[in-house]
PDB file of N, CA, C and O in Angstrom:
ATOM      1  N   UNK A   1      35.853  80.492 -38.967  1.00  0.00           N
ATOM      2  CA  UNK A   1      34.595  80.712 -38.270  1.00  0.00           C
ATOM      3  C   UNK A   1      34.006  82.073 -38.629  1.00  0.00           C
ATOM      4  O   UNK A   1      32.783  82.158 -38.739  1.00  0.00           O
ATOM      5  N   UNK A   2      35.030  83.498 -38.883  1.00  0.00           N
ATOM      6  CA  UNK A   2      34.258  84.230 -39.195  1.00  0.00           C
ATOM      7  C   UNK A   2      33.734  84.371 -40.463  1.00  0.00           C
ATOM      8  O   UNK A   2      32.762  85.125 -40.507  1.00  0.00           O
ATOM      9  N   UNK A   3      34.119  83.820 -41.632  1.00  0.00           N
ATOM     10  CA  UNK A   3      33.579  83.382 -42.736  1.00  0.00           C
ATOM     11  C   UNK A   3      32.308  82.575 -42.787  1.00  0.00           C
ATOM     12  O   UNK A   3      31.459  82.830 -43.641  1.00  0.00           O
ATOM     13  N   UNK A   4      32.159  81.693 -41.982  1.00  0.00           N
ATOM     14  CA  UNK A   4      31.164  81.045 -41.921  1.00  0.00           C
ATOM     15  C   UNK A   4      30.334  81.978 -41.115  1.00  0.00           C
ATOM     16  O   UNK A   4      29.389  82.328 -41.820  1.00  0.00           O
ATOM     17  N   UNK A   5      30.280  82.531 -39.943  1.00  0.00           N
ATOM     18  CA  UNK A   5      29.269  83.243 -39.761  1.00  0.00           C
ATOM     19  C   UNK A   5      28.404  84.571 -40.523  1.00  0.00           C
ATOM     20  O   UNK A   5      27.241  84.948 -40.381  1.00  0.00           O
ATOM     21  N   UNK A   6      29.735  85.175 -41.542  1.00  0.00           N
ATOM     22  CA  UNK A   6      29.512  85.896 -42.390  1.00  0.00           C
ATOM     23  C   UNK A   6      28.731  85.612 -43.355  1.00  0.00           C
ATOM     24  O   UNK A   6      27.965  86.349 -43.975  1.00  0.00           O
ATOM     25  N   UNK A   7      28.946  84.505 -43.470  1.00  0.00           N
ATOM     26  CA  UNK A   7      28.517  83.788 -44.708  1.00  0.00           C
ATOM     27  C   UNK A   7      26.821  83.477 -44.485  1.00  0.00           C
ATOM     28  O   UNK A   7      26.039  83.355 -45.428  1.00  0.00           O
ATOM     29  N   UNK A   8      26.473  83.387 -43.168  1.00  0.00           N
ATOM     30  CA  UNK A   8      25.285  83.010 -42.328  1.00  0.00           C
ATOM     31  C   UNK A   8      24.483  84.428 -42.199  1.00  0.00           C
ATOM     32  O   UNK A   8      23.254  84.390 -42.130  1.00  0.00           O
ATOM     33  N   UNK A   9      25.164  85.666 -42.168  1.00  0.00           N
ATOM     34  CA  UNK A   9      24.456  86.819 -42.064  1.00  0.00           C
ATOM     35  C   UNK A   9      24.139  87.086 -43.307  1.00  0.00           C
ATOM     36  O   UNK A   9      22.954  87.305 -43.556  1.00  0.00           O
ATOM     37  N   UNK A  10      24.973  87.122 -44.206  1.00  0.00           N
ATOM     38  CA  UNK A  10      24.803  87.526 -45.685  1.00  0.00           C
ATOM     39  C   UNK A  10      23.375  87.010 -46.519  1.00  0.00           C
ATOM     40  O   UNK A  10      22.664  87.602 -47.331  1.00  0.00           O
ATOM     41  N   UNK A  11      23.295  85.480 -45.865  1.00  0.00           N
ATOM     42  CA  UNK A  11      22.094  84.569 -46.195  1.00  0.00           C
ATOM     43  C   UNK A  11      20.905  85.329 -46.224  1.00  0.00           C
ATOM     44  O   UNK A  11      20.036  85.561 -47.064  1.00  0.00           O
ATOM     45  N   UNK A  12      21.202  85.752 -44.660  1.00  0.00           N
ATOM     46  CA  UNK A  12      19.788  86.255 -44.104  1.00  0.00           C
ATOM     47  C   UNK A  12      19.323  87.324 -44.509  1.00  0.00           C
ATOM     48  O   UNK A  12      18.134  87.575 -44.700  1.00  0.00           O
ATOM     49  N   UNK A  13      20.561  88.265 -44.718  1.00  0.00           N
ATOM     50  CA  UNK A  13      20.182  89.551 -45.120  1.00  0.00           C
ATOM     51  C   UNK A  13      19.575  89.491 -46.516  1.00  0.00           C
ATOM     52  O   UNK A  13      18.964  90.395 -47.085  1.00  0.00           O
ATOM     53  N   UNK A  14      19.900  88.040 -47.053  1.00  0.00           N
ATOM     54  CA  UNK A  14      19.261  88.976 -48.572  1.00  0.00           C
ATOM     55  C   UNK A  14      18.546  87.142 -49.218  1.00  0.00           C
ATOM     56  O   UNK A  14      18.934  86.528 -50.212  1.00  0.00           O
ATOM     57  N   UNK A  15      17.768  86.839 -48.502  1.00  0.00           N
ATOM     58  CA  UNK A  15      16.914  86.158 -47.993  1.00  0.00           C
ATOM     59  C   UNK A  15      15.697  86.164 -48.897  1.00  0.00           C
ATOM     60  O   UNK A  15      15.250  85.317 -49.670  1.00  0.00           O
ATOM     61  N   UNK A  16      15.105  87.984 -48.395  1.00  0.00           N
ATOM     62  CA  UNK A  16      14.151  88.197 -49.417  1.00  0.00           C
ATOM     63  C   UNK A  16      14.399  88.816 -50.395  1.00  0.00           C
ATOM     64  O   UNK A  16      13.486  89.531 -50.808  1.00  0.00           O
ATOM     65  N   UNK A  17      15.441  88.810 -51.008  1.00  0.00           N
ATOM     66  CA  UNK A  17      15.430  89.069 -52.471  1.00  0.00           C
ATOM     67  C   UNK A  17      15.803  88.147 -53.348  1.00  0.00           C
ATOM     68  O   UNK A  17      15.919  88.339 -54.558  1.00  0.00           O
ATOM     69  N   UNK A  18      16.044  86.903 -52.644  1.00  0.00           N
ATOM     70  CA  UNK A  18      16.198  85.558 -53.708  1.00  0.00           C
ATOM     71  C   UNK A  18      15.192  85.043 -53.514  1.00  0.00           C
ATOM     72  O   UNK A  18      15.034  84.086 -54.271  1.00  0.00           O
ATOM     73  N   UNK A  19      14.244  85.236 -52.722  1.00  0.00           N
ATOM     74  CA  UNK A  19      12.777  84.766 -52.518  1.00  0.00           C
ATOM     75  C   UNK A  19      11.870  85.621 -54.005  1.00  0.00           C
ATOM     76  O   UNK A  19      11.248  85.052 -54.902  1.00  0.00           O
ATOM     77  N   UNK A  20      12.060  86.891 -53.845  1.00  0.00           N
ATOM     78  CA  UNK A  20      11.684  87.595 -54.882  1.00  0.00           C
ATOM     79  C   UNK A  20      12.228  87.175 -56.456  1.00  0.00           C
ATOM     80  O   UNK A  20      11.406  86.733 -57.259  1.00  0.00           O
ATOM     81  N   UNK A  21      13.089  87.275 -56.688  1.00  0.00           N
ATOM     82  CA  UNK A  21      14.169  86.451 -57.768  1.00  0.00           C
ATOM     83  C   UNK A  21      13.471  84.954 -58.275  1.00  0.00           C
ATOM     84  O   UNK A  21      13.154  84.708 -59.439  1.00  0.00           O
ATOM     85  N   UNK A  22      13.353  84.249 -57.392  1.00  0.00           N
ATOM     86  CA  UNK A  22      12.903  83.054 -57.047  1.00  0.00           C
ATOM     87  C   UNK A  22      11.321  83.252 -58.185  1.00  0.00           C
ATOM     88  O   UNK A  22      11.167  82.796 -59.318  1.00  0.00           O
ATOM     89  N   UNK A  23      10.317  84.111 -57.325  1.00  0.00           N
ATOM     90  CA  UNK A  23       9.111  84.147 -57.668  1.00  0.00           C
ATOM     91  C   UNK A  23       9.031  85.071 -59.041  1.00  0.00           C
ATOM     92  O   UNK A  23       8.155  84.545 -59.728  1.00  0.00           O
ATOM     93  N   UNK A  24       9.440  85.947 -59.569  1.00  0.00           N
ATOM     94  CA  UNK A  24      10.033  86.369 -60.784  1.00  0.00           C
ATOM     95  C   UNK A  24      10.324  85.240 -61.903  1.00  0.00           C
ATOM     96  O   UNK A  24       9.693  85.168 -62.958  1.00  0.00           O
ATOM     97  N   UNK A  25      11.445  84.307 -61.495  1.00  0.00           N
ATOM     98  CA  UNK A  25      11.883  83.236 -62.546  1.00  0.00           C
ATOM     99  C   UNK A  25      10.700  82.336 -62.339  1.00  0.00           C
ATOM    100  O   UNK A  25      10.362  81.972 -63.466  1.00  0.00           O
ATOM    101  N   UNK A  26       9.820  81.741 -61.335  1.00  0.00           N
ATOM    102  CA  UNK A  26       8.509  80.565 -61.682  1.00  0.00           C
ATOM    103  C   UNK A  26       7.319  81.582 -62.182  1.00  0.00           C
ATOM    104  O   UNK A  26       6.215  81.137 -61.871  1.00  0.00           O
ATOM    105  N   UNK A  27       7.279  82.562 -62.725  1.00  0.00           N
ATOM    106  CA  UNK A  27       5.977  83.530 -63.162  1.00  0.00           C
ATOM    107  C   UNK A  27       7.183  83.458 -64.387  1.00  0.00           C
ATOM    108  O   UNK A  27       7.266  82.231 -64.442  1.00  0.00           O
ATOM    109  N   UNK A  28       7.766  83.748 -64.988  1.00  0.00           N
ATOM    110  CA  UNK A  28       8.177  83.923 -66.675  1.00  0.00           C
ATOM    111  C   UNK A  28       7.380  83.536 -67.574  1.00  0.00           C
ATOM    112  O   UNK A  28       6.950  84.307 -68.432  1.00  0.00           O
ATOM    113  N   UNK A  29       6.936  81.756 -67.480  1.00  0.00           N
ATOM    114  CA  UNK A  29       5.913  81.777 -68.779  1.00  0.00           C
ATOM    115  C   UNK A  29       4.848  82.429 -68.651  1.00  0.00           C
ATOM    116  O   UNK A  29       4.430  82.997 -69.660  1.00  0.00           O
ATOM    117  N   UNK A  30       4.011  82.564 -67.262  1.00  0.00           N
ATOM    118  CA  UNK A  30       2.602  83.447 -67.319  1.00  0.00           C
ATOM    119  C   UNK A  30       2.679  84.610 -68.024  1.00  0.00           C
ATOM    120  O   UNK A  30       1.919  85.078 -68.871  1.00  0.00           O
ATOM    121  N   UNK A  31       4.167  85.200 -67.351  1.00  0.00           N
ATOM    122  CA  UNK A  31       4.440  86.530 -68.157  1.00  0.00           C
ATOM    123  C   UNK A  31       4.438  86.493 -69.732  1.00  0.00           C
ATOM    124  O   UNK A  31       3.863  87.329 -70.428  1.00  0.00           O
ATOM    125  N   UNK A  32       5.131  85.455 -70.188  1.00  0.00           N
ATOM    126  CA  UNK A  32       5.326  85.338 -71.793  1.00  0.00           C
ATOM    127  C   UNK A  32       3.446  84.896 -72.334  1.00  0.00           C
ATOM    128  O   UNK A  32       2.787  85.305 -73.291  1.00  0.00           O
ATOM    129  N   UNK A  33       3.197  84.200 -71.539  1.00  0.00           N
ATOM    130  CA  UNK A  33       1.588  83.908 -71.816  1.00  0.00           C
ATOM    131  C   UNK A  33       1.028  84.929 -72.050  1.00  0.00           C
ATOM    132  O   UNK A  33       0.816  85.301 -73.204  1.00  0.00           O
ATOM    133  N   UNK A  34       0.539  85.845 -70.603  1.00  0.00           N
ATOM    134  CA  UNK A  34       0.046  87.349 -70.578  1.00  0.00           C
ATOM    135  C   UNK A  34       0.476  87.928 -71.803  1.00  0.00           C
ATOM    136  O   UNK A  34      -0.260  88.198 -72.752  1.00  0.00           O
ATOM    137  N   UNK A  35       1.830  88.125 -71.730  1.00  0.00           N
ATOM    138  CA  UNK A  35       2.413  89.641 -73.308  1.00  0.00           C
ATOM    139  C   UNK A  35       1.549  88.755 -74.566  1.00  0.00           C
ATOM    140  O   UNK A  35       0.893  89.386 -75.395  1.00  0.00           O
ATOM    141  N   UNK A  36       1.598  87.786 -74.592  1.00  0.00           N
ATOM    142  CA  UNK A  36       0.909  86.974 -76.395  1.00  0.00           C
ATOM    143  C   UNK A  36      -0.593  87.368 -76.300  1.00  0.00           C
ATOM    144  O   UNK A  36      -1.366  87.690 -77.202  1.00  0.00           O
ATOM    145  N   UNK A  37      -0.811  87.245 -74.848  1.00  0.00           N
ATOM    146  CA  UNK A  37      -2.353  87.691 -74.672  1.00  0.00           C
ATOM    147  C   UNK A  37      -2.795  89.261 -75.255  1.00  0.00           C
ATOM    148  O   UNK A  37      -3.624  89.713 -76.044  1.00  0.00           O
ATOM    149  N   UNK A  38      -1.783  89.760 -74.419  1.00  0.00           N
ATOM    150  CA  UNK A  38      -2.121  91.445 -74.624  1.00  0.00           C
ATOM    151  C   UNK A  38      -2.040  91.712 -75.784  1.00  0.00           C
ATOM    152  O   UNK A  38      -2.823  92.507 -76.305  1.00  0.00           O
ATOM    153  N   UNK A  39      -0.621  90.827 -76.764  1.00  0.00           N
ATOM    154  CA  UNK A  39      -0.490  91.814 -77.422  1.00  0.00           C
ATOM    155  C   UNK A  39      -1.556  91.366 -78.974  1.00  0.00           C
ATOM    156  O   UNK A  39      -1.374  91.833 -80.099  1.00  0.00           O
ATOM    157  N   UNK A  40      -2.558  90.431 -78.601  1.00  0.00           N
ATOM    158  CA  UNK A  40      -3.607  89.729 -79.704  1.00  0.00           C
ATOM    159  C   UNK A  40      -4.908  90.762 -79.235  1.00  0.00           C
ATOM    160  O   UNK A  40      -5.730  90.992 -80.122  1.00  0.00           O
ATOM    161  N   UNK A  41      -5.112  91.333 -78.022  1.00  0.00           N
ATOM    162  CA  UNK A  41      -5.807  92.018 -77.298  1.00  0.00           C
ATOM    163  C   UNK A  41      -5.687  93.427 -77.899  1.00  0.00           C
ATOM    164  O   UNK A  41      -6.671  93.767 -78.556  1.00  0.00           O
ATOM    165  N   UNK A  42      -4.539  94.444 -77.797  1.00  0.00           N
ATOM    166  CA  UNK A  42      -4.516  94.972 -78.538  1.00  0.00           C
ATOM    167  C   UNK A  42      -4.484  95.474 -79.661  1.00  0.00           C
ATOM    168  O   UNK A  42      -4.723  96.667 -79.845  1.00  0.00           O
ATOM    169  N   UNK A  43      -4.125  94.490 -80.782  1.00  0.00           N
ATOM    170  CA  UNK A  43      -4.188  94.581 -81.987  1.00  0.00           C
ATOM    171  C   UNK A  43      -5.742  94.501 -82.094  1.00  0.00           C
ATOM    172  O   UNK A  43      -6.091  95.316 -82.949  1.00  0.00           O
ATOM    173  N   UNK A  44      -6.771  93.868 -81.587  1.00  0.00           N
ATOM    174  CA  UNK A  44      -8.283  94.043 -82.234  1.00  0.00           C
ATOM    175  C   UNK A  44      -8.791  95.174 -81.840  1.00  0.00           C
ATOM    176  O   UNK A  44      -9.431  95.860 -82.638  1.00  0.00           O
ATOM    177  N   UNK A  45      -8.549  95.664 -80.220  1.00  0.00           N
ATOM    178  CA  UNK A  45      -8.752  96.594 -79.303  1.00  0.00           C
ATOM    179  C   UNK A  45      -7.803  97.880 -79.316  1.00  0.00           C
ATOM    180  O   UNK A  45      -7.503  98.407 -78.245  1.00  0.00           O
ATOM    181  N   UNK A  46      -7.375  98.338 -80.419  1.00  0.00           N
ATOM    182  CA  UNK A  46      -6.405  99.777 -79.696  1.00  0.00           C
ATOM    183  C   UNK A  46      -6.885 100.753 -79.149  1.00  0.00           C
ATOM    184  O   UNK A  46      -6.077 101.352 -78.440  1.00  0.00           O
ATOM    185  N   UNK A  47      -8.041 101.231 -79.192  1.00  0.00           N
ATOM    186  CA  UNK A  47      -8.507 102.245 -78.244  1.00  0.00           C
ATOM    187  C   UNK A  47      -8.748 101.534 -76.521  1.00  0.00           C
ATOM    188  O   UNK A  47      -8.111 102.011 -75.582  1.00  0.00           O
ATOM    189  N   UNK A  48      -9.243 100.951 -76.418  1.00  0.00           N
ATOM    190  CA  UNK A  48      -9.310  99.946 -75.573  1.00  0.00           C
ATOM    191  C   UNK A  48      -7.740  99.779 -74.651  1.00  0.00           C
ATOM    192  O   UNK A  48      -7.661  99.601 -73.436  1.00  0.00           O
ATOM    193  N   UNK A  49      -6.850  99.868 -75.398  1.00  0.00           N
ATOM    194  CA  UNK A  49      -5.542  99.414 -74.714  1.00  0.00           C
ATOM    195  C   UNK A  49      -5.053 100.534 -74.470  1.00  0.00           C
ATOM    196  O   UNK A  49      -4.842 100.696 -73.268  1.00  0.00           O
ATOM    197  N   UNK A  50      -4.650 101.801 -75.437  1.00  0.00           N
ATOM    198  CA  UNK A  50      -4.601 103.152 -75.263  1.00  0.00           C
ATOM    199  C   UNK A  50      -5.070 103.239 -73.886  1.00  0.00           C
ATOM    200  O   UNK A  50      -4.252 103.150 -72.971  1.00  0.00           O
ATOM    201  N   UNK A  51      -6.419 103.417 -73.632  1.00  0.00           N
ATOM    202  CA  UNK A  51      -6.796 103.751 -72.107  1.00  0.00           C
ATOM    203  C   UNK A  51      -6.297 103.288 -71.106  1.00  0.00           C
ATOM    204  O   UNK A  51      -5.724 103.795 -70.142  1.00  0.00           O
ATOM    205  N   UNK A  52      -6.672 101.788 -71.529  1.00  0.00           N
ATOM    206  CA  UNK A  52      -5.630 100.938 -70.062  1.00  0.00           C
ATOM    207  C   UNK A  52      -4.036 101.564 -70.145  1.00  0.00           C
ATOM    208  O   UNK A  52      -3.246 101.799 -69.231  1.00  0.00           O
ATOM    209  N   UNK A  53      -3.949 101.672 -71.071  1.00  0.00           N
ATOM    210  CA  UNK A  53      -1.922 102.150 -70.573  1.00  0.00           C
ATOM    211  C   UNK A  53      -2.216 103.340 -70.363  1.00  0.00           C
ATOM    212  O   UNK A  53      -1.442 103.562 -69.431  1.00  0.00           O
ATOM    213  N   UNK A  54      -2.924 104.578 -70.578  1.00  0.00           N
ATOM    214  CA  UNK A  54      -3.212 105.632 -70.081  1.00  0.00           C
ATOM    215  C   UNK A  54      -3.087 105.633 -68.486  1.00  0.00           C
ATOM    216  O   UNK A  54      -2.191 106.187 -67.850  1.00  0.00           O
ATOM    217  N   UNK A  55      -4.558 104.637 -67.770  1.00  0.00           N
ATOM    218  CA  UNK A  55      -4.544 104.724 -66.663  1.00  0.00           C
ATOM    219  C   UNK A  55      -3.549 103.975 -65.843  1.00  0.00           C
ATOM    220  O   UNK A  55      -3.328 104.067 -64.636  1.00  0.00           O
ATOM    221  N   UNK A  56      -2.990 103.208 -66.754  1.00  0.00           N
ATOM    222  CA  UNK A  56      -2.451 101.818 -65.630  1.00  0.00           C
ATOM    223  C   UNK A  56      -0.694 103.064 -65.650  1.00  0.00           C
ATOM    224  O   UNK A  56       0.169 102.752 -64.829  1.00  0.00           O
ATOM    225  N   UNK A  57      -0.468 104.034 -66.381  1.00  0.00           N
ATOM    226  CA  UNK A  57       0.864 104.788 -66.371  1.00  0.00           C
ATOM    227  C   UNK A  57       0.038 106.014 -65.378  1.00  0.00           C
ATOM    228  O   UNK A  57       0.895 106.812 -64.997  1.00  0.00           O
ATOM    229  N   UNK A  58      -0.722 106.223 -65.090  1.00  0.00           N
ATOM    230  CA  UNK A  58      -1.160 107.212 -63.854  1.00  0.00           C
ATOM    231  C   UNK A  58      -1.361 106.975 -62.528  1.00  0.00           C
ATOM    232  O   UNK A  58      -1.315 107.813 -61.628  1.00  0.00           O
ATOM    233  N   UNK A  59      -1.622 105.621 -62.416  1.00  0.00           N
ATOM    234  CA  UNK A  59      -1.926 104.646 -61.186  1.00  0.00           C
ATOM    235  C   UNK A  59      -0.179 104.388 -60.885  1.00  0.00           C
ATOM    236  O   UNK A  59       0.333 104.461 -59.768  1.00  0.00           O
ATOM    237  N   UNK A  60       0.496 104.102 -62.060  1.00  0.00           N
ATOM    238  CA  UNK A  60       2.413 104.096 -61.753  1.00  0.00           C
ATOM    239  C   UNK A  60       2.632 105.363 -60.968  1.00  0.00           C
ATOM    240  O   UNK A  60       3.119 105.254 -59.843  1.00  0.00           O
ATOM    241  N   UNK A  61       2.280 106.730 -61.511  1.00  0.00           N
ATOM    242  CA  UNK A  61       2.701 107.848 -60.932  1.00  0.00           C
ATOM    243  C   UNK A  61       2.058 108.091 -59.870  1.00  0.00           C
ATOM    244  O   UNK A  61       2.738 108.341 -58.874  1.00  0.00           O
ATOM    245  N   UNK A  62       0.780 108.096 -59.761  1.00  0.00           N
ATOM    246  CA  UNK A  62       0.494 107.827 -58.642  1.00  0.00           C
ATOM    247  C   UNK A  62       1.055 107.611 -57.251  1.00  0.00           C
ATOM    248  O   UNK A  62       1.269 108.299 -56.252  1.00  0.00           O
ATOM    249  N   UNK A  63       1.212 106.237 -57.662  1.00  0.00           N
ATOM    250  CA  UNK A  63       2.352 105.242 -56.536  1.00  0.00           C
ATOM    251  C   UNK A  63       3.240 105.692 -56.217  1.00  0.00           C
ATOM    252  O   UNK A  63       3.496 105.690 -55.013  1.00  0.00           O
ATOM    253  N   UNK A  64       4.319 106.421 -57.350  1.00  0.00           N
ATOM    254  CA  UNK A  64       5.889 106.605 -57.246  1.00  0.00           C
ATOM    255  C   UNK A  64       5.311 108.249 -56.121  1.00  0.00           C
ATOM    256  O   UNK A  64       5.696 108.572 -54.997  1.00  0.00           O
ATOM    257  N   UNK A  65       4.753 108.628 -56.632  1.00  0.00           N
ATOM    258  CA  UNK A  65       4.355 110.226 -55.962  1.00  0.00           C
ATOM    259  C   UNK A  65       3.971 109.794 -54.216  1.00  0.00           C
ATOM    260  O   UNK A  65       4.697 110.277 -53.347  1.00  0.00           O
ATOM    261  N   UNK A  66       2.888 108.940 -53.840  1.00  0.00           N
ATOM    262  CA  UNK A  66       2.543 108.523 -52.882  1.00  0.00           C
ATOM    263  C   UNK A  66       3.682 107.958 -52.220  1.00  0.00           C
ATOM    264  O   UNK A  66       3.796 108.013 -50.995  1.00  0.00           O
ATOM    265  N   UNK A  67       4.621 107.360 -53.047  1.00  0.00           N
ATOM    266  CA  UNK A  67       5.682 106.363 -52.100  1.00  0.00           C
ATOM    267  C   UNK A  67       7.318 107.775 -51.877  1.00  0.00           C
ATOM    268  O   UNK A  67       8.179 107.734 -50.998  1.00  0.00           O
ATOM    269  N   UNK A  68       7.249 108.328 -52.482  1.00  0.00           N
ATOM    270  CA  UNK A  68       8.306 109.581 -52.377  1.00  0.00           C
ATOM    271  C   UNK A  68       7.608 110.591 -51.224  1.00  0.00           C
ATOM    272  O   UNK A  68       8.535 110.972 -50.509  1.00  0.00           O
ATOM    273  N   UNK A  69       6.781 110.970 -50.925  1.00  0.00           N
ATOM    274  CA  UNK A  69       5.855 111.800 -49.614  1.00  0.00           C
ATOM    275  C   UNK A  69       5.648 110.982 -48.562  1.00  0.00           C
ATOM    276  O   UNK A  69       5.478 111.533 -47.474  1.00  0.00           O
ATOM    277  N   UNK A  70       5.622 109.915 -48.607  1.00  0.00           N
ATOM    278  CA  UNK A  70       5.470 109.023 -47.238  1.00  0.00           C
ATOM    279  C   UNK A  70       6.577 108.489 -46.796  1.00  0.00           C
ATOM    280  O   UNK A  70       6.988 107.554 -47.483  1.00  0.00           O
ATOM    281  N   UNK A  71       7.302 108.815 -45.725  1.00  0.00           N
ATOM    282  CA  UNK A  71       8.569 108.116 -44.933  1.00  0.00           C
ATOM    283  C   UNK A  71       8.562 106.977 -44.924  1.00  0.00           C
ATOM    284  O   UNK A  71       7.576 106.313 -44.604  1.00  0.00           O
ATOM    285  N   UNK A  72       9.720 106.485 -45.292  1.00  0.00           N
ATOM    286  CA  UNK A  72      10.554 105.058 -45.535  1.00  0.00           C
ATOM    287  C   UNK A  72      10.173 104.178 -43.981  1.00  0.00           C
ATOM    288  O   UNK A  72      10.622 104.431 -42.864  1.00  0.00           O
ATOM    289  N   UNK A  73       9.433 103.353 -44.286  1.00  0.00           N
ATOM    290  CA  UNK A  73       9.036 102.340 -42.845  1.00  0.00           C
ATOM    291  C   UNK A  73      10.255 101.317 -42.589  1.00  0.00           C
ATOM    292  O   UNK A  73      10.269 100.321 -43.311  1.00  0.00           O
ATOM    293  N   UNK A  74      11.337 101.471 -41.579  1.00  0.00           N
ATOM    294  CA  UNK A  74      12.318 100.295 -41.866  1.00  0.00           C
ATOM    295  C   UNK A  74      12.220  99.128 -40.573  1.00  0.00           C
ATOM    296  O   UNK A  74      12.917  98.114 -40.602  1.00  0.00           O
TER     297      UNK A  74
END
């Protein structure tokens, strides 16, 4: 019995990260779609893509900076 109830908490506790896992593995081909996209996108466009990874790696720091100064909500 305490195995089985263990076994029942363990579920729960990590619940949402096989939910996440889950939604990760049914997005793979979009993802493989998207990268063939980008990377036909950038080859005509490199200045064009330059920028976007410019901003889209400042909008990252950004975040990581914003999420390290603001207390952990649990």
């Amino acid at each position: 019995m305490d195995l089985s109830a263990g076994r029942k908490a363990w579920l729960v506790e990590t619940e949402r990260y096989d939910h996440g896992w889950l939604a990760i593995l049914s997005a793979k081909r979009y993802l493989a779609l998207g990268s063939d996209l980008m990377a036909i996108w950038s080859a005509r466009n490199p200045r064009k893509f330059g920028r976007s990874a410019r901003r889209g790696l400042g909008l990252w720091s950004t975040w990581r900076v914003v999420r390290n100064i603001c207390p952990a909500v649990d």
